[in-house]
Each structure stands twice: as structure tokens, then as C-alpha cells.
C-alpha positions in Angstrom: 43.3 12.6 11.0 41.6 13.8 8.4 41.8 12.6 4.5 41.1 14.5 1.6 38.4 16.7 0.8 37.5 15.9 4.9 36.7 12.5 4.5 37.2 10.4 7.3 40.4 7.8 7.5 40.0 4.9 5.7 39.3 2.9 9.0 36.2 4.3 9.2 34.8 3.4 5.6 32.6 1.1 6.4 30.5 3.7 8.3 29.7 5.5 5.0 28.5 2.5 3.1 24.7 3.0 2.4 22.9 -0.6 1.7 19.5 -0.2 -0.6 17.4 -3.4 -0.1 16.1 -5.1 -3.3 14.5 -7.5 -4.7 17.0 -10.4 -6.3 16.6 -11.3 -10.0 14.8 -14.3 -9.5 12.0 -13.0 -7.6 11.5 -10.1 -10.1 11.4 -11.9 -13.2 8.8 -13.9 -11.5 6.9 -11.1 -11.2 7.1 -9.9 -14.6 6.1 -13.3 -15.5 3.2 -13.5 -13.5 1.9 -10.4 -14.9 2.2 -11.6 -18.3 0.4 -14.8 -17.4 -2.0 -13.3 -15.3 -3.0 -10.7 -18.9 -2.9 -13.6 -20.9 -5.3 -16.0 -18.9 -7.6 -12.8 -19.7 -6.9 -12.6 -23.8 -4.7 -9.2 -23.2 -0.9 -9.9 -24.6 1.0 -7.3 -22.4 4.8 -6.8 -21.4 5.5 -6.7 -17.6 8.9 -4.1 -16.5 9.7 -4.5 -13.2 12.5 -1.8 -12.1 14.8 -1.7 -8.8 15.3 1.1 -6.3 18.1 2.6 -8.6 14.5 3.4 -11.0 16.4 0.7 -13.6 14.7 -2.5 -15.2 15.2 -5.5 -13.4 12.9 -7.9 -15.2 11.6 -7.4 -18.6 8.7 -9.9 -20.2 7.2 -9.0 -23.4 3.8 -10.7 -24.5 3.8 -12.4 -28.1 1.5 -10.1 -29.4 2.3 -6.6 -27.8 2.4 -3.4 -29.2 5.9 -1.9 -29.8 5.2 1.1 -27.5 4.4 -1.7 -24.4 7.7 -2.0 -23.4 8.4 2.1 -22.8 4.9 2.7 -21.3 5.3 -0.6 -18.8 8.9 0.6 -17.8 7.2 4.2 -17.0 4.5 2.8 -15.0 6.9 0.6 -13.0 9.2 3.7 -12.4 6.4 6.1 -11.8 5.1 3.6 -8.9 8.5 3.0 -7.6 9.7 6.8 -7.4 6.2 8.8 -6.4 5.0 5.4 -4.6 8.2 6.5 -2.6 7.6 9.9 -2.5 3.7 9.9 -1.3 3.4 6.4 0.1 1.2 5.3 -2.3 0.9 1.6 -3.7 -0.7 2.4 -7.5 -0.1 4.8 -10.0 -4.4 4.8 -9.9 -3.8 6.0 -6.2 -1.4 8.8 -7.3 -3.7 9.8 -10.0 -6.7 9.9 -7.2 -4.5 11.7 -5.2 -3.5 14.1 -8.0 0.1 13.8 -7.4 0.5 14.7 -11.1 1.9 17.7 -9.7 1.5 21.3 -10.1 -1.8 22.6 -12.2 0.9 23.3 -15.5 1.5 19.4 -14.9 5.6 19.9 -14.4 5.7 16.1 -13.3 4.4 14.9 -16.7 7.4 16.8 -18.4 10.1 14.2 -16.8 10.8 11.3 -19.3 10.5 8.6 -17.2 7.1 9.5 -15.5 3.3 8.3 -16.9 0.6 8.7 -14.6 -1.2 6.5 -16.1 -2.9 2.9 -14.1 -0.7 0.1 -14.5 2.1 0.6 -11.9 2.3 -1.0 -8.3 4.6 0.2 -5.7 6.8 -3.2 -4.4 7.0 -3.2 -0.7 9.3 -5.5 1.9 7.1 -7.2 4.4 7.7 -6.0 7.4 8.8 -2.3 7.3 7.0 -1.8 4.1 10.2 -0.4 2.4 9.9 0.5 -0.8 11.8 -2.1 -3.1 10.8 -1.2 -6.6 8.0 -1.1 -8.7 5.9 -3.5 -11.5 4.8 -2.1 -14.4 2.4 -3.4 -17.1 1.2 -2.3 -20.4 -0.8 -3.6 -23.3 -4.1 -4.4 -21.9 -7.4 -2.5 -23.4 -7.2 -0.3 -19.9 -4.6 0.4 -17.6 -6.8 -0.6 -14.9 -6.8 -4.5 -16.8 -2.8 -3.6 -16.7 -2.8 -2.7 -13.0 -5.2 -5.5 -11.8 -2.2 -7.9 -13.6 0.3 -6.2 -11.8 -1.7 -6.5 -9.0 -1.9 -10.2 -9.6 2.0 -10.7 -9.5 2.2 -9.4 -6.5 -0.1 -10.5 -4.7 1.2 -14.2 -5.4 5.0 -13.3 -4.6 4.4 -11.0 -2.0 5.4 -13.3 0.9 8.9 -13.0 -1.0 9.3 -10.1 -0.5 11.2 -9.9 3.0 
């Protein structure tokens, strides 16, 4: 039988149920933390956004000295990685701008809020089936590539987590 709007009985529920893997808090505001450390060990105060597979922060860590504007860029980066790291299987927002996934030539993709091609984003993977978990962001060095070799930094230490 049928319920409504032709949804199967409730028996069958469980069937519908879609499970998104992610990482837990812990091992993301590690990250974020790493990256922070990692920027700081180089004399670049940064903040660190990691975001989960909803494209929501996770883990936030703001450098002592930051600029103001950190905190949105590093969130953008992070959610750029995570959603067009997803999208064209890339690792880095540097990728994606090599790539020039920035979209069509009138640049539509810049237009949506949440979306900076700029360096400074890395793609979080699970180990194993290299599903996409998330993404790191980082912001306030003098270069996103210095923001993305951080980012780059956290994950490469926590990466065996990630499974």
C-alpha cells in the first residue's frame, strides 16, 4: 500500500535514509588549528574555516592578528574547494583556477556568494574511496598560495584520520 503523496509504507523508511560521511568535530578543529599553526610558524596570522558536506562551517580558528575580512574569505575558500572540488574532482582551489573552472567567459560562477576562486582551499578526501568530506579554507597570509600551502599542511598531518 501506498502512503501519501506515493511514498512507500512506513516499513520501508529505512530504505530512503541517505547517510553523508563526515568528518567529526574533533578532527576538524584540528585541522583548522593546524593551519593556523602551520601560518604562524611562518609569521602569517591567518584564520582556518573548515566546512562539512552540508557547505556549513565546522571548525572556525581565527589568528590573533587577522584581518576582519579573513574569516569570510577562509569560509569561501573552504566551500569553494568542498563544492567544485566535488564537482570537477579537484583537490585545490589553485587546481580549479588552472583548470579554469571559474565558469563561463561572463564568469557566472564568481556571482554566487559563497564562491572565491581564489588559492587557499583544499578539497578533504576519505582514505579509501576518496569521498569528498569537506573542505579547509585559509585566509590571511601575504598570498593565497602561503594560505593554501597551510591548508595543505593540516592535512597532510591529519590525513590518516580521515577514514
Amino acid at each position: 500500500m501506498v502512503g501519501m503523496l506515493g511514498a512507500a509504507p512506513a516499513a520501508h523508511a529505512q530504505g530512503h535514509v541517505v547517510v553523508t560521511p563526515k568528518l567529526d568535530w574533533i578532527t576538524a578543529a584540528h585541522l583548522a588549528e593546524e593551519a593556523v599553526r602551520a601560518c604562524a610558524t611562518q609569521g602569517y596570522s591567518v584564520t582556518a574555516s573548515v566546512v562539512d558536506p552540508t557547505g556549513h562551517q565546522q571548525a572556525v580558528i581565527k589568528g590573533d592578528s587577522v584581518p576582519l575580512q579573513s574569516l569570510s574569505v577562509s569560509y569561501r575558500k573552504a566551500y569553494t574547494a568542498y563544492a567544485y572540488g566535488l564537482a570537477f574532482n579537484m583537490n585545490t582551489t589553485s587546481e580549479l583556477i588552472a583548470a579554469r573552472v571559474s565558469g563561463p567567459p561572463n564568469g557566472a560562477l564568481n556571482t554566487i556568494p559563497e564562491v572565491l576562486f581564489v588559492p587557499g582551499g583544499v578539497t578533504l578526501r576519505r582514505v579509501g574511496d576518496n569521498a569528498v568530506l569537506g573542505g579547509i579554507g585559509v585566509s590571511g597570509a601575504p598570498g593565497g598560495e602561503k594560505d593554501e600551502a597551510c591548508a595543505q599542511a593540516a592535512v597532510a598531518k591529519f590525513r590518516s584520520d580521515f577514514h
